[in-house]
C-alpha positions in Angstrom: -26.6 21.6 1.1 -27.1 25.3 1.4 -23.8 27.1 -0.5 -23.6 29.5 -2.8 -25.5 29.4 -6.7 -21.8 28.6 -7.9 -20.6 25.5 -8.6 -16.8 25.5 -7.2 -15.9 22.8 -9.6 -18.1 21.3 -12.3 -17.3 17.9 -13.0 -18.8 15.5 -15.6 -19.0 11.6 -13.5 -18.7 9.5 -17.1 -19.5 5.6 -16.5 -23.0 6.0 -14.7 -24.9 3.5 -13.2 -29.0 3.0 -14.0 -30.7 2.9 -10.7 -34.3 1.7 -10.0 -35.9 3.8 -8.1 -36.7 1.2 -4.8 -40.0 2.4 -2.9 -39.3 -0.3 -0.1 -37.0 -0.6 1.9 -33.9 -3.0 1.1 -33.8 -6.2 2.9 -32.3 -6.5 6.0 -28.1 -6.9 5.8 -27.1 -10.0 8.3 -25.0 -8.5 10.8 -21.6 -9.7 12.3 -21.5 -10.0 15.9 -19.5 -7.4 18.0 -17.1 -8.5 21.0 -17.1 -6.8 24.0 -19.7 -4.5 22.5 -17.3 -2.9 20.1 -18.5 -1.9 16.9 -17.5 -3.9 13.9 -17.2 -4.3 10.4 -20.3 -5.5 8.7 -20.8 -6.2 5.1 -20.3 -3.7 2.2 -23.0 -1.3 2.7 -22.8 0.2 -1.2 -26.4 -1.8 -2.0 -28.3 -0.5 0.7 -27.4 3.0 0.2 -27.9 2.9 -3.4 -31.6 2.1 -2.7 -31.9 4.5 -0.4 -30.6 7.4 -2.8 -33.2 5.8 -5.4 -35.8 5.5 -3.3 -35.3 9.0 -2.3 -35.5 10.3 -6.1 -38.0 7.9 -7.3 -41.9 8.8 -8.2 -43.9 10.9 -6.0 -40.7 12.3 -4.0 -40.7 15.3 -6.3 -38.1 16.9 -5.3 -38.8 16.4 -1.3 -39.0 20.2 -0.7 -39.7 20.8 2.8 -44.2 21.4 3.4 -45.0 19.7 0.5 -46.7 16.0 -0.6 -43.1 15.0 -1.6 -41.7 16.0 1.8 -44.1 14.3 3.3 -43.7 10.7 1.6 -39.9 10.6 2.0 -40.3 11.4 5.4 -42.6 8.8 5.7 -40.3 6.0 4.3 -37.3 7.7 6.3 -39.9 6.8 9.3 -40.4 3.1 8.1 -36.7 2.6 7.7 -35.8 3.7 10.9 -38.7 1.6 12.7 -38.1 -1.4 10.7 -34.4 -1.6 11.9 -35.7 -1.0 15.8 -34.0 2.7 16.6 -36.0 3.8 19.1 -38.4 7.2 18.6 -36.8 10.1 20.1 -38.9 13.4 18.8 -41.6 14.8 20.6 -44.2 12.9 18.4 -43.3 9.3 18.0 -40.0 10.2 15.6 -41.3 13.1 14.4 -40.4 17.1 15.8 -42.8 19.3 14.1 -42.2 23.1 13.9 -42.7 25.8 11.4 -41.0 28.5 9.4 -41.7 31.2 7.0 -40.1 31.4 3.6 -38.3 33.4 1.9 -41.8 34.6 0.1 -43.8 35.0 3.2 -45.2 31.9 3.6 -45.7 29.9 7.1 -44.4 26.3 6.2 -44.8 23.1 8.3 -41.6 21.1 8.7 -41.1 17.9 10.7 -37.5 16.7 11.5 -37.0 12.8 12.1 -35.5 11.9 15.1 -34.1 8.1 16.5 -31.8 7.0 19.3 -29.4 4.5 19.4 -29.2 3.7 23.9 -24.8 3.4 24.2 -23.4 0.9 26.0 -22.1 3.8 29.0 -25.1 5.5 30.3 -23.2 8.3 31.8 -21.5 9.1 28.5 -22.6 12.8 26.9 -24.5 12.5 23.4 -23.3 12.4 19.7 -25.6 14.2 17.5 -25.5 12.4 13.6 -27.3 14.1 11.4 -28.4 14.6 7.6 -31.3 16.5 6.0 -34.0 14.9 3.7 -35.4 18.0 2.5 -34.1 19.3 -1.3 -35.5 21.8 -3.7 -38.8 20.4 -4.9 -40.2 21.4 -8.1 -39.6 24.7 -9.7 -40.6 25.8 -13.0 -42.0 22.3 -14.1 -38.8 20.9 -13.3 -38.2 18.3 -10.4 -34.9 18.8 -8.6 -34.3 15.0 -7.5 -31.3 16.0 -5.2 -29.7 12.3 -5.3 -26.1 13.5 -3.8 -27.9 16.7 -2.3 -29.0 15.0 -0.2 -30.4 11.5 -0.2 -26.8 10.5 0.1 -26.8 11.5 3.5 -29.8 10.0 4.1 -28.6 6.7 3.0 -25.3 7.1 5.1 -27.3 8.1 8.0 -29.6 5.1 8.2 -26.2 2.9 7.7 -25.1 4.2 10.7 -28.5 3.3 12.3 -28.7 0.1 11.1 -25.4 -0.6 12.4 -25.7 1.2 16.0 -29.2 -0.6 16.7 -27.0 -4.2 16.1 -23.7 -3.4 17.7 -24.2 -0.2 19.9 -21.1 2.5 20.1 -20.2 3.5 24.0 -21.9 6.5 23.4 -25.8 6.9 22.8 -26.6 8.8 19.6 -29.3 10.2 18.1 -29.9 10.3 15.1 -31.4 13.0 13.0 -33.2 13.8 9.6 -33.6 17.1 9.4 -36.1 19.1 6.9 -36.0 22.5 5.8 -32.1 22.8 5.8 -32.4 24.3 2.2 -34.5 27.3 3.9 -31.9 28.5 6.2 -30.9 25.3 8.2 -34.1 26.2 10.3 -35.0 22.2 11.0 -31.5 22.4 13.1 -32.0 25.3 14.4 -35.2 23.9 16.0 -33.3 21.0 17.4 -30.7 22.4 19.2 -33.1 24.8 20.5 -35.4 21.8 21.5 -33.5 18.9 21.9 -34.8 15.6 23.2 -32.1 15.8 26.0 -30.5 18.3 27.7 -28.1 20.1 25.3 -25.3 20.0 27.7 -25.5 16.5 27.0 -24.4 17.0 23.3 -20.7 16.4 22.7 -20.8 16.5 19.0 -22.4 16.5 15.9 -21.5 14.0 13.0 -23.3 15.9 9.5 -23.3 14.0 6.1 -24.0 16.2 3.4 -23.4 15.5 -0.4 -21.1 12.0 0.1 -21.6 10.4 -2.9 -19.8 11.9 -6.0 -16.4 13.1 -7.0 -14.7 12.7 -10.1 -11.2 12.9 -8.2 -12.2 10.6 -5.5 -11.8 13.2 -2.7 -14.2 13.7 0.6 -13.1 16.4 2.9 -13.8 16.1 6.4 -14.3 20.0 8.4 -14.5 21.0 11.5 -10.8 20.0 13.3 -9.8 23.2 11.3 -12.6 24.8 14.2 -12.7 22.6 16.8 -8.1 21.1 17.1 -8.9 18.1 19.0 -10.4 16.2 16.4 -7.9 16.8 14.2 -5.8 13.9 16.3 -8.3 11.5 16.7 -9.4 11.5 13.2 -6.0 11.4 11.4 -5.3 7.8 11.7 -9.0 6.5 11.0 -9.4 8.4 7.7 -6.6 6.7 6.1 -8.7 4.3 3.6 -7.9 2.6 0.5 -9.2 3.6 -2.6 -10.2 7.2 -1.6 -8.8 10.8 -1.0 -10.0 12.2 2.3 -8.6 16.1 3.1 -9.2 18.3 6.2 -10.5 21.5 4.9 -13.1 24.1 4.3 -13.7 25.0 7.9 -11.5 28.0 8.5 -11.5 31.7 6.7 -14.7 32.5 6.0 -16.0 32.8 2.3 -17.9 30.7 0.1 -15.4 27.9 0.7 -15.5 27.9 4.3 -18.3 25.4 4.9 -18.4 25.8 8.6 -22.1 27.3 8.5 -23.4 26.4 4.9 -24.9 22.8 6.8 -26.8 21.8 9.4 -23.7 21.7 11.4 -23.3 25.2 11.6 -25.9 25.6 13.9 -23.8 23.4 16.3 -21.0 24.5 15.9 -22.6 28.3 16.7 -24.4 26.7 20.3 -20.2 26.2 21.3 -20.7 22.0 20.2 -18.2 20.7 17.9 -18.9 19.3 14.5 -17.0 16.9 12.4 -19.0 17.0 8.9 -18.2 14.7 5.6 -19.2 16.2 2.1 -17.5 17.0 -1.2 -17.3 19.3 -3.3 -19.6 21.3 -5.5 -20.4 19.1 -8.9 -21.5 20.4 -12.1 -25.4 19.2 -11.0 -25.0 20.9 -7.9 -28.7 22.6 -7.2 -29.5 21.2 -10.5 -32.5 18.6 -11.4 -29.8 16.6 -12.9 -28.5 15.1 -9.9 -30.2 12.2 -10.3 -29.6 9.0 -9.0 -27.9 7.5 -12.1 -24.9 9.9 -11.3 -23.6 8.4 -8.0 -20.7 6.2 -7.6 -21.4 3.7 -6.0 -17.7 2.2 -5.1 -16.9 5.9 -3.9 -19.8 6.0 -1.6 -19.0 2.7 -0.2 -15.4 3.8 0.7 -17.1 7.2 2.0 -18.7 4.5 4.4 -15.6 3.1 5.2 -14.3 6.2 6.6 -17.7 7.3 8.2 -17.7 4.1 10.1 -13.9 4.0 11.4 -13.8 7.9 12.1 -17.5 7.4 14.5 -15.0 4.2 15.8 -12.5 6.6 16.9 -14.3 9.3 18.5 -16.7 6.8 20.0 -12.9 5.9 22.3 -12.5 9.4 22.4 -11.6 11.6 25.4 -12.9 14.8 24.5 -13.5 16.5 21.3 -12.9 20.1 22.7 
């Protein structure tokens, strides 16, 4: 997540979980299946997305800064996930859509965003965009930056929703993205909706997971129908789930607590496409290399699922999101 250095609120997640750190991928969930071709529910995905977020942290990953050996192997297993499950290649290599960038310091750096499609059951239906980057800080000063919640939780959520489109499609295609080099200026998204793999009239909306995994208060917010008053309607009733706090907010006013351009979303939302985007709030390892995976909740990130997966239910039926 690209915010500000500040942590908004620092908060200490007591009771947490040791994690190996899984280097394959986990076995393949049985699947129910869907009448009519309507998604629907399948088991808990808590399990899975814990070994992604480890496998994400674990050795060699070092940090997964975007151009570097670390980088390289997440995307890599990213790449084997998504193949394994049998979403279908959408880049303009195989899954891959290489570009480049220069840093902050000068430098021209190679970045390769991950890109899968999930065929809808309505061919004539526009495009949802779901989305999360890969990429995190790397290793600075000797230190590795792991970046379990920032952002390998979105990784994990995204491949659940992959996982579960391949088996029971939604009426509406998506495509699925991994973005790299969002900690640089959100330039991997930047390339995408400058070059994406259909035309970009064709893209309704973008779904962005970023930081999902840990609150000590048990709250998600959900932006963007503070921007874009259509959703707001359509995503009321599915976001009422037990065990969890989910709030509209940060996505009006401006500021450091306006999140509307501080993820890859932003650079939808600024192309005139409406985003709907699930993170929390800032934690006390924010940017930190202790965000590790041994600090995510588990149960939370399984109800975070829970909401992910009835709010893409509800504006799959939806007529419009603008």
């Amino acid at each position: 997540m690209t915010r500000g250095c500040s942590a908004r609120r620092a908060t200490a997640l007591a009771g947490a979980l040791a994690l190996f750190a899984v280097l394959l991928p986990p076995p393949a969930r049985a699947q129910s299946v869907a009448a009519a071709g309507q998604p629907v529910a399948a088991p808990a995905p808590g399990a899975g997305m814990m070994a992604t977020i480890g496998a994400l942290t674990g050795p060699g990953m070092d940090g997964r800064a975007a151009g570097t050996p670390g980088g390289a192997k997440a995307r890599a297993w990213i790449e084997a996930r998504l193949k394994a499950m049998g979403a279908r290649p959408a880049g303009s290599d195989g899954y891959g859509q290489p570009f480049t960038f220069t840093n902050r310091a000068g430098a021209t750096v190679q970045g390769v965003n991950l890109v899968a499609s999930c065929p809808g059951l309505r061919a004539d239906a526009p495009v949802l965009v779901v989305s999360a980057h890969y990429d995190h800080l790397g290793v600075r000063n000797g230190a590795t930056y792991h970046g379990a919640d920032d952002n390998a939780s979105g990784v994990a959520m995204l491949l659940e929703v992959a996982e579960r489109c391949v088996t029971t499609p939604y009426e509406h295609s998506l495509l699925l993205v991994a973005f790299d080099a969002e900690e640089h200026g959100l330039q991997g998204a930047r390339v995408f909706v400058a070059n994406p793999p259909v035309a970009v009239t064709r893209i309704a909306l973008n779904v962005n997971f970023d930081m999902v995994s840990r609150s000590e208060r048990r709250e998600i917010y959900v932006a963007g129908p503070g921007r874009w008053l259509p959703l707001l309607p359509v995503l009321t009733p599915a976001v009422r789930q037990d065990g969890i706090t989910v709030k509209f907010g940060h996505d009006t006013g401006g500021g450091q607590d306006d999140w509307t351009t501080q993820s890859d979303h932003g650079v939808f939302h600024q192309a005139g496409i409406p985003f709907v985007y699930f993170g929390v709030e800032d934690h006390g390892d924010y940017h930190q290399p202790t965000d590790t995976a041994d600090k995510i909740a588990p149960a939370f990130l399984e109800r975070v699922a829970a909401v992910v997966f009835a709010s893409l239910t509800a504006l799959d039926r939806a007529p419009a999101y603008k």
